[in-house]
DRENZAZA-482410 format. One record per residue: x, y, z of N, C-alpha, C in turn; residue in one letter. Coordinates in steps of 0.1 Angstrom, whole numbers, plus 5000, padded with zeros to 4 digits. Layout:
% residues N
XYZXYZXYZa
...
This chain:
% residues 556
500949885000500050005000500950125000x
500850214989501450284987501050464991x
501350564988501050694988501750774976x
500750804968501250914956500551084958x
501451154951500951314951501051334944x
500151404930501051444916500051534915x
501051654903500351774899500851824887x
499351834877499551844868498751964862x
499252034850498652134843499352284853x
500552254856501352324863501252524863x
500752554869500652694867501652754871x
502152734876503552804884504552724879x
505752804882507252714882507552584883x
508152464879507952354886508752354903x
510052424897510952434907510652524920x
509552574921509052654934507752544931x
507152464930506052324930506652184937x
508152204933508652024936508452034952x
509452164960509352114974507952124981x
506852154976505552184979505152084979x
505551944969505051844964505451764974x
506851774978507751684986507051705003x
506651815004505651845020504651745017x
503951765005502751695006502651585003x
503551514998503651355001504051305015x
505151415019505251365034503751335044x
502851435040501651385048500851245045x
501451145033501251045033501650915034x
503250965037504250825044504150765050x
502950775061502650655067502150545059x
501850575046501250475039501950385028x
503550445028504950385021506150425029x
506550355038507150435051508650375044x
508850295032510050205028511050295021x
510150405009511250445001510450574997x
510850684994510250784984510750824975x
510250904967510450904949509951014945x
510551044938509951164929510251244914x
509351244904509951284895509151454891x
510151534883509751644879509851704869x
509351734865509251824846508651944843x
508952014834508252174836506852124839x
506252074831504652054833504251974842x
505151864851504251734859505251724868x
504651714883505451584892504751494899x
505051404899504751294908505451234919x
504851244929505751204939504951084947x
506050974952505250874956505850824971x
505450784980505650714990505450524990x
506450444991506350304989506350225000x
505450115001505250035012505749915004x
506449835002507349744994506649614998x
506049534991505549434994505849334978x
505649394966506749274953507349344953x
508449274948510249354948509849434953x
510949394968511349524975512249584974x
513349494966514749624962514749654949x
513649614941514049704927512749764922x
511649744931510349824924510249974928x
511150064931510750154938510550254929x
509450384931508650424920509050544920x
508650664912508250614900508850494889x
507850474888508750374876508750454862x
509950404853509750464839509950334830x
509350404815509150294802510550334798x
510950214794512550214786513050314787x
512550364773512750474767513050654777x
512250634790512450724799510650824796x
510350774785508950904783507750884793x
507450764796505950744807506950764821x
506050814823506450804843504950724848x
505150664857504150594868504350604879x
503050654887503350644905502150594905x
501950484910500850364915500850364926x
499750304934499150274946497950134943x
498750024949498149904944498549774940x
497849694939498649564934498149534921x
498649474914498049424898498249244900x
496849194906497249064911497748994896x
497149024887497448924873498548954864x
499249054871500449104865501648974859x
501348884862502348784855502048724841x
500248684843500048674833499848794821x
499748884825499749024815501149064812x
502449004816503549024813503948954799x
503548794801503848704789503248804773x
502648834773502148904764503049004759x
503649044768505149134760506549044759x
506448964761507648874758509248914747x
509648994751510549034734510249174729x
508949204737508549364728508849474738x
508849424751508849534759510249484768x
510949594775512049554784511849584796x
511049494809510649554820512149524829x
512149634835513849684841513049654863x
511849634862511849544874510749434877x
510949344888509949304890508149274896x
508149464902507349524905505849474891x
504849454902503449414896502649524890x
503249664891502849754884503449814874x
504749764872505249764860504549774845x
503849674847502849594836501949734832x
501149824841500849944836501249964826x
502950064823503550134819503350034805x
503449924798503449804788502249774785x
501449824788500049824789499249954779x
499850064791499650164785500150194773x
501550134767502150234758501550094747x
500850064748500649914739499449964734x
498249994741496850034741496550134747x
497250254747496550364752495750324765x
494750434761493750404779493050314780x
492850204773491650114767492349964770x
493049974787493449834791493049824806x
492449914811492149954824491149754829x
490049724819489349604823490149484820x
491649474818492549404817493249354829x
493249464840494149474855492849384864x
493649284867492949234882493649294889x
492949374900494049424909492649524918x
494049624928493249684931494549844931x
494049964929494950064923494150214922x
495250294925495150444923496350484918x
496250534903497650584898497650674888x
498850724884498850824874500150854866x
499950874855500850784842500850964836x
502550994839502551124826503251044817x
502951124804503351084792504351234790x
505551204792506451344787506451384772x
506951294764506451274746505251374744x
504151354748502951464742502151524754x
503051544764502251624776501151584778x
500951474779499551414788499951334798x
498251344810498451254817497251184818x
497251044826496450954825496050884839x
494850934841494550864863493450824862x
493850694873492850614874492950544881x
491250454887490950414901490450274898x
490650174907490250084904488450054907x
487949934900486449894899485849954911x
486049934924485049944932485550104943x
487050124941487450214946487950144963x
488650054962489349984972490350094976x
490950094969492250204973491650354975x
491950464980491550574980492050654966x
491550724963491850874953491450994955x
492151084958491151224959492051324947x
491351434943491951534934491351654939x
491751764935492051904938492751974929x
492052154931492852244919493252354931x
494852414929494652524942494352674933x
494252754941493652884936494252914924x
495652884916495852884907495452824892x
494952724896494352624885495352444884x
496252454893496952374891496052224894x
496252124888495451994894495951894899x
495851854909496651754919495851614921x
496051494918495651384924496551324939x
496451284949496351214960495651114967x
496751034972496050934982494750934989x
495451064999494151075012494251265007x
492951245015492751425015493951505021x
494151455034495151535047496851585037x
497451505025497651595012497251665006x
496051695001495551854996495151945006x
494651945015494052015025495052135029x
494552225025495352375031496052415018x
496052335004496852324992495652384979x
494752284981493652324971492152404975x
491852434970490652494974489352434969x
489852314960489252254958488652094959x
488352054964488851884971487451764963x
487551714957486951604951487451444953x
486251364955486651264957487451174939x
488051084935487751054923487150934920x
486150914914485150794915485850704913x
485350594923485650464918485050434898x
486250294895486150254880485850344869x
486350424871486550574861488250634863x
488550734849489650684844489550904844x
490950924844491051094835492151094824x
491551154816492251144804492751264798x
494051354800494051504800493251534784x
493851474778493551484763491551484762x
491051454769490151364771489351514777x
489351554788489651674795488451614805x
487851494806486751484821486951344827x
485951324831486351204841485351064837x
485850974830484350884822484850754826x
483750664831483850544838484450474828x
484750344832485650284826484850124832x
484450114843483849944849482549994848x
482349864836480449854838480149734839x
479349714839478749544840477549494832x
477249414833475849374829474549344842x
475349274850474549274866473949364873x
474449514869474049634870472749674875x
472149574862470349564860470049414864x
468849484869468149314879467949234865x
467249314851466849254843467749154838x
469449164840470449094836470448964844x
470248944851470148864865469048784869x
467748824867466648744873466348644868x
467048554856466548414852467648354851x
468748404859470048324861470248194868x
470748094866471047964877472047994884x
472147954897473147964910473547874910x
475247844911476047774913476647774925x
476347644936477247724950478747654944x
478647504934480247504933481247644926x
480347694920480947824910481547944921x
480547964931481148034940481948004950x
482247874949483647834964484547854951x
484947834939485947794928485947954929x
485148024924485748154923486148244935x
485748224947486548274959487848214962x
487748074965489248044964490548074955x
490048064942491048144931491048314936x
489848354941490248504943491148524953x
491548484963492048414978493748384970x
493848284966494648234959495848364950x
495048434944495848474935496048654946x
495548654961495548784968497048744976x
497148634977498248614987499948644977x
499948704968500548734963501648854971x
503048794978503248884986504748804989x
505948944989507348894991507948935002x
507248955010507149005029506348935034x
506048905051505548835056503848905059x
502748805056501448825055500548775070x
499348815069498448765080497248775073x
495848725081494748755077493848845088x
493548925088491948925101490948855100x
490848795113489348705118488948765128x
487648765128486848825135485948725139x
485748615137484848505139483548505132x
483648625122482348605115482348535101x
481548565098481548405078482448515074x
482848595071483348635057484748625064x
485348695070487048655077487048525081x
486048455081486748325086486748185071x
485648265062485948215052487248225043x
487648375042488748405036490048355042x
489448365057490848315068491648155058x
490248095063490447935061490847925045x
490447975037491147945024492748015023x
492748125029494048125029494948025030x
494747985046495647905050495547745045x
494947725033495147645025495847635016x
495947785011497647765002498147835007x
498947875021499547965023501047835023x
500747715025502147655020503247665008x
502547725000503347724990503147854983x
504647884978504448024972503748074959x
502648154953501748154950502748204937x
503448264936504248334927505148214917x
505548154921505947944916505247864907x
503447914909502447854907502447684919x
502847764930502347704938503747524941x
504647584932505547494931506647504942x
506747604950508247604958507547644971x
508047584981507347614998507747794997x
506547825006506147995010507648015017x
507548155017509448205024508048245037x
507248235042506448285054505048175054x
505748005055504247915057503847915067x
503647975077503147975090501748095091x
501148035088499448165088499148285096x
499348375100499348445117497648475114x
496848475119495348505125495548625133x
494248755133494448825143493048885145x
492648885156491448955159491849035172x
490249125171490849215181489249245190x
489349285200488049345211488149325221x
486949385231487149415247487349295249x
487649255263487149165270485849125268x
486048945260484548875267484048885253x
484848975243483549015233483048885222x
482048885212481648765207482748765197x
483148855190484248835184485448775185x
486248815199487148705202487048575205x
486148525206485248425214485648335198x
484648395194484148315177485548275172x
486348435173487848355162488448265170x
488748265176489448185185489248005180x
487447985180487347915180487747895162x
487347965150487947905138489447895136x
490347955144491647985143492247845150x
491647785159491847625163491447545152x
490647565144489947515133490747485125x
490847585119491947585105493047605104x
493747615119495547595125496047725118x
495247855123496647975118497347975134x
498148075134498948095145498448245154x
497548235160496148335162496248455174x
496448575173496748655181495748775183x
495348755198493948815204494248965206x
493749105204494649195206492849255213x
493249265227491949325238492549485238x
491349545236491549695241490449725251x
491149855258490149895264489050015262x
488050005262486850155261487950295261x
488650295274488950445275489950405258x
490950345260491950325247491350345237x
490050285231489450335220488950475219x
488150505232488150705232489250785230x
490750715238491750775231492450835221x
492050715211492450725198491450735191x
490150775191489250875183489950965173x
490651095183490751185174492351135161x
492751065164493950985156493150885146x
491850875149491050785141490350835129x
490250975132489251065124490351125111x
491351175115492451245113493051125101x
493251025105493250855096492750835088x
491450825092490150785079489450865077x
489751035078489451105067487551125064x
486951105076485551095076485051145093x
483651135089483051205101481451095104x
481650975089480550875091480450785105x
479450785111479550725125480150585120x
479150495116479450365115480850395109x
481550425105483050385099483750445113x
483950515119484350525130484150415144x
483050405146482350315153483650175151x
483650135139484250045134486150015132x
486550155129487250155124488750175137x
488150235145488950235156488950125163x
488450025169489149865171490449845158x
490249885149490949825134492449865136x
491750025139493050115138494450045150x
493650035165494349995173495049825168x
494249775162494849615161495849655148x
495749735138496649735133498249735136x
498249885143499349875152500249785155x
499349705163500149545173500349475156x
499449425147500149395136501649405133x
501549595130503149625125503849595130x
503749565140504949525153505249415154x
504549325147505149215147505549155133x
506049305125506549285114505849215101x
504649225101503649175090503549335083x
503649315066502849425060501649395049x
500949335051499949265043499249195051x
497649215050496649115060495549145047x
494748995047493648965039492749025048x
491249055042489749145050489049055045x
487949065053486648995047485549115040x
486149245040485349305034484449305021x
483049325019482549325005481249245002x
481349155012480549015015478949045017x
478849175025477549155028476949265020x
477649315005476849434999476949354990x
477749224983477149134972476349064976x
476448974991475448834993474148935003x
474049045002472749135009473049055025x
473949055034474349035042473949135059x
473449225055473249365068471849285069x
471949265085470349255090469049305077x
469149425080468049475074467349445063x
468749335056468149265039466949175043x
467049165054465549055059464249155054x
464049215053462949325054463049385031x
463649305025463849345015462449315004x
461449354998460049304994460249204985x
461349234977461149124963462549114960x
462849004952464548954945464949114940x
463749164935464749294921464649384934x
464249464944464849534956465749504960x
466149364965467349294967468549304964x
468249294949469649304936469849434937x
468749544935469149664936469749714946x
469149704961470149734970471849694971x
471549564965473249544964474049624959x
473349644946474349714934474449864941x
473349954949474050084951474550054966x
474649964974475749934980477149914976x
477149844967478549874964479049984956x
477750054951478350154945478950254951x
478950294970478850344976479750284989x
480750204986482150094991483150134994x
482750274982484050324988484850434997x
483250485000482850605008483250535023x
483250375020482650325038484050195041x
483050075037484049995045485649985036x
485850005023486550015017487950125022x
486950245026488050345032488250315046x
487850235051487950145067488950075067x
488649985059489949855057491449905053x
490950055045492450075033493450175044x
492750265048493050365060493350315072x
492350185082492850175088494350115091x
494250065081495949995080496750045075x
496550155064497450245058498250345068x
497550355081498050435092499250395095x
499150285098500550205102501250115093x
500750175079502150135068501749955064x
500249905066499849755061499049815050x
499549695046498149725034497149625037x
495849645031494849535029494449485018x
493949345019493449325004492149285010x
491149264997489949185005489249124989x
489449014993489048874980487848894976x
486948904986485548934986485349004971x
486049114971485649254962486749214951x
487649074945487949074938487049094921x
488149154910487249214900486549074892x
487148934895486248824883485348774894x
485648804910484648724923483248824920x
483648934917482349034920481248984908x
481948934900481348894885480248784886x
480848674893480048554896479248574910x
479748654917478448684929477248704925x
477548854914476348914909475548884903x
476248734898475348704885474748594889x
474348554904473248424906472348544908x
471248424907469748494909469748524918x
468948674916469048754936467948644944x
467248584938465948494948466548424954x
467548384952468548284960469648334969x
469848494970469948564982468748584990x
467648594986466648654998466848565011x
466348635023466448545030464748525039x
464748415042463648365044463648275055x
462048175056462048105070462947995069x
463547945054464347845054466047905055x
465947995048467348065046467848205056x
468948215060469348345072470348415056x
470648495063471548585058473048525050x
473348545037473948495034474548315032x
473048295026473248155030474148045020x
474748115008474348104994476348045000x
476548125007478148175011478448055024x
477748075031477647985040477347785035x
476647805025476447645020478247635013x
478647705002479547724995480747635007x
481047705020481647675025481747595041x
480547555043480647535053481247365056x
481847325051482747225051484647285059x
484447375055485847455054485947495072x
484147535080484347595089483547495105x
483847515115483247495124481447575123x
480447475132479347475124478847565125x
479547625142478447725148479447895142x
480147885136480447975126480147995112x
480047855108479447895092478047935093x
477147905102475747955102475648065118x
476548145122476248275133475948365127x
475048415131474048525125475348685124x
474748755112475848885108475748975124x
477148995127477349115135477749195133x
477549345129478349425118480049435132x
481449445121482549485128482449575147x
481649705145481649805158480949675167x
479749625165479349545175480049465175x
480649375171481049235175482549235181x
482649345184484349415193483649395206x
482149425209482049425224480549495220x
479549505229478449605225478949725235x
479649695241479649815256480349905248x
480949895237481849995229481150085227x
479950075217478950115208478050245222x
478050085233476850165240477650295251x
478750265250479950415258480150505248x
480050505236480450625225479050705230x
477950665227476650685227476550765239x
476750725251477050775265478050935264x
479050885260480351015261479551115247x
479151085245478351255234477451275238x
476751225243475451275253475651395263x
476851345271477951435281478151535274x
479051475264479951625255478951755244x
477951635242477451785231475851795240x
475751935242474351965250472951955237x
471851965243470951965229470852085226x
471252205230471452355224472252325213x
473152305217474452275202473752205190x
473452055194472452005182471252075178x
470952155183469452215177470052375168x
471352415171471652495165473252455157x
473652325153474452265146474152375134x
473052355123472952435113473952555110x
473952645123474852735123476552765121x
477052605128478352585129478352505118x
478052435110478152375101476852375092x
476552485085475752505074475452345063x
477052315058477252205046477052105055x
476551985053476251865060475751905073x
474951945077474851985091474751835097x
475251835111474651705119473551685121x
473251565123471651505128471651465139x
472851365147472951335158474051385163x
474351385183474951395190476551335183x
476251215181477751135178477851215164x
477151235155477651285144478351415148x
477551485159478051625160479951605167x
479751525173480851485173482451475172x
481751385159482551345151483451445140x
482151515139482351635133483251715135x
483151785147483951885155485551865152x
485851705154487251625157487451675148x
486751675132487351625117487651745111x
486351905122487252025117488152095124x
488651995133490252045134491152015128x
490751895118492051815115491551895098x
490751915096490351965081489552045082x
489652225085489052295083488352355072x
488552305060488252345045486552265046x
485552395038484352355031484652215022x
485752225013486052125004486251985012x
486851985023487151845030485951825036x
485051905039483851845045482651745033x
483051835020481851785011482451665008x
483851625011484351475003484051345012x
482751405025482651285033480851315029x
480451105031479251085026478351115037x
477051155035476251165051474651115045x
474151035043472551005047472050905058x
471050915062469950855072470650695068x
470650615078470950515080470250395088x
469850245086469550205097469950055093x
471249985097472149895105472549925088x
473449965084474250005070473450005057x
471950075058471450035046471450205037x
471150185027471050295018469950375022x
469750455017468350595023467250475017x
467150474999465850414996465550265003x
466150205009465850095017464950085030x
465450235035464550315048463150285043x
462450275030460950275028460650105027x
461250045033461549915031460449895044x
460649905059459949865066459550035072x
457750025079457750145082458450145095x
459050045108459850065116461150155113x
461850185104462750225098462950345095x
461650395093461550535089462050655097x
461850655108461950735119463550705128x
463750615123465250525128466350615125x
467450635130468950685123469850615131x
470250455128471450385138471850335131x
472750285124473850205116474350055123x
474150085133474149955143473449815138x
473549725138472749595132471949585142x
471849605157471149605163470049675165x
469749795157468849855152467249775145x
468049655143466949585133466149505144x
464749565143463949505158463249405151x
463349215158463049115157463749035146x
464949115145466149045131467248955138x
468049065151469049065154468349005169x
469348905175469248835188469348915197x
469749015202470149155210470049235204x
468549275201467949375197467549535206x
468049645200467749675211466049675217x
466049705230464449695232463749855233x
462549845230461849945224461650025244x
């Protein structure tokens, strides 16, 4: 997991821009703490921050084409980069063994028209010195972060995380996921579409549950792709304990061989994290005896998570409850990770916005609501758990991957018939995932009902945040929020919050519009709210929100 800063369409000098450039990547080295880079030209620099994970002594970036004319600063992996190498065999001369290399051979092969080529997951940006262009772009679901900005001069800058533009531009945009910029081009036009999109694509489809263990596994398979030592997180729920357990099925052998030479790291490390007692530790524990990783409990405490709030906000670049709620257990287990010298851990993120997974899908009317809620769930992945998983670990210099949200797994999720996600008096939540694999897991794991991440750390977490804003923000302040914050105003205490933290760390109008805010109730979309009339009047993100879904519901 890397960090890039580049700026292009240069209004000023480059040479009064480079050390500007060089501040503002520094605000993202925690996310490439290995090496930094940088190139500059009257018109373009890019500057990059490296977290080394393929070739670590010769991928260090930018990278250039032979010839010296493409520059690349990537953020990302290109899982299929081996097989998209053969393809140049003799034509091209790759000078490393870096997985993003392939880009640059890509690019100068096919112009912008190879982007649905890359398994991977990526944020990067390609000058072309030869004809003064450049070329950025984000991967399918927007796993990795991208933001862009212009500062009062006109200049245009892409970055990692915001906390690089902030104070720089005056203008702050997120860049969509599976969309591409093309200077020549002059806007921003998707690039990932699908056919699943539409329920109509989908609704007379047959489900395969063998199609979906074959395509997870291979997704699994081809993520452990890694020449540093790896882990997974378990949390004891189906999706990390699914991904857990296939890992550590090929984690014997190195994946890069084709599976032919023992791993330089075959020993699996497992890691979960929560209070004391919580169902989460409980649960992993028990799959991590299961499937023999080498399993490490990391307990925190209430005040420790209040602690590190404002280092949480400041991190992940947001003011959404549930991603905080969540993301701080994350942040703190990452930490103890680095420390024990891992820079790569697999997620289970993704699971429950393809297999309709959140409590609330119980309450869904028909298969085509179903499918539809999925599809603007994920449209919307990358606002949430996506910037959870990538941030939280990007703090302390891990990267994450998450199989789930591979680009050929997302393909075969989407395309069984949603009727075979609904859930019903025969079927619970995600059952389609749970048949797929429940061979792989202990029983009372492959069928434990969904806990979203914030709960299943502990409930007392949830139910002390809730507590400490009640204290801190009076109801004068919330009834006149409007005033201090006109753009997004808060709704709730904890939002107001959250808020407060995020404009100290990012005083700019622009950093506030680049975080997402609607009505919520246990992670569903606004139009789902018309789903049950209990719901309407609701604003909790919590799964326990969902009254007669969830076993510890709250009570009315």
């Amino acid at each position: 997991m890397c960090g890039i800063v580049c700026a292009f369409d240069l209004k000023e000098k480059a040479e009064g821009l480079r050390p500007q450039l060089l501040e503002m990547s520094k605000k993202v080295r925690h996310r490439g703490p290995d090496w930094s880079g940088i190139y500059a030209s009257e018109n373009a620099i890019l500057a990059h921050e490296r977290l080394a994970i393929v070739d670590p002594a010769s991928g260090k970036q930018p990278l250039f084409s032979p010839d010296g004319s493409l520059v690349l600063a990537a953020n990302g992996e290109i899982y299929n980069h081996r097989e998209l190498r053969k393809q140049f065999e003799g034509t091209y001369d790759f000078t490393t063994q870096s997985d993003c290399e392939v880009i640059l051979a890509l690019y100068k092969e096919k112009g912008i028209d190879f982007l649905d080529d890359l398994n991977g997951i990526f944020g990067f940006a390609i000058y072309d010195a030869s004809r003064d262009e450049y070329f950025v772009a984000r991967d399918h679901m927007g796993i990795i972060p991208l933001y862009m900005g212009w500062d009062k001069n006109g200049t245009f800058y892409v970055a990692s995380e915001l906390k690089a533009l902030e104070g720089f531009c005056n203008k702050i945009e997120l860049f969509p996921p599976g969309h591409y910029l093309h200077s020549k081009e002059g806007e921003v036009k998707r690039w990932y579409t699908r056919d699943w999109m539409e329920y109509d694509a989908v609704k007379e489809n047959e489900t395969s549950i063998a199609e979906i263990r074959e395509a997870l596994e291979a997704a699994v398979h081809r993520q452990l792709m890694s020449d540093v030592p790896y882990g997974v997180l378990l949390s004891g729920g189906l999706d990390s304990s699914v991904t857990s357990a296939i890992a550590k099925k090929y984690a014997q052998k190195r994946v890069e061989s084709d599976d032919k030479t023992d791993a330089w790291w075959p020993q699996l490390h497992s890691f979960s994290v929560g209070l004391e007692g919580s169902p989460d530790l409980a649960a992993a524990r028990k799959v991590a005896d299961h499937i023999g990783t080498v399993h490490h409990e990391i307990k925190f405490t209430i005040q420790e998570g209040l602690d590190a709030i404002k280092d949480v906000i400041y991190n992940l670049e947001t003011y959404d409850i549930t991603t905080i709620r969540a993301s701080t257990p994350m942040y703190l287990m990452a930490r103890v990770i680095k420390s024990m010298g891992i820079k790569m851990v697999l997620s289970g993120e993704g699971a429950d916005e393809l297999f309709g997974g959140y409590l609330y899908f119980h309450k869904a009317p028909s298969p085509k609501d179903f499918h539809e809620e999925t599809v603007r769930k994920l449209k919307k992945l990358h606002m949430y758990d996506c910037l959870r998983a990538n941030k939280s670990l990007a703090a302390w210099g891990i990267e994450g991957r998450v199989p789930f949200l591979d680009k050929e797994f997302i393909d075969v999720a989407m395309r069984i018939n949603p009727k075979d996600k609904m859930i019903n008096g025969e079927r619970m939540e995600k059952w389609v995932v749970r048949k797929a694999f429940e061979d792989y897991l202990p029983e009372s794991v492959a069928w434990r009902q969904k806990e979203q991440f914030s709960d299943g750390v502990g409930y007392s977490w949830i139910d002390t945040l809730k507590e400490l804003v009640e204290k801190e923000i009076s109801d004068d302040q919330l009834a006149n929020a409007g005033y201090r914050f006109p753009i997004q105003t808060p709704t709730t205490k904890e939002e107001y919050y959250y808020r407060s933290i995020f404009e100290s760390h990012f005083p700019s109008d622009a950093a506030a519009l680049s975080v997402p805010q609607e009505p919520s109730v246990a992670c569903s979309t606004k139009i789902a709210l018309e789903w049950d009339e209990a719901f309407r009047n609701m604003n909790d993100p919590s799964g326990r929100a969902v009254a007669q879904v969830h076993e510890d519901a709250y009570e009315k």
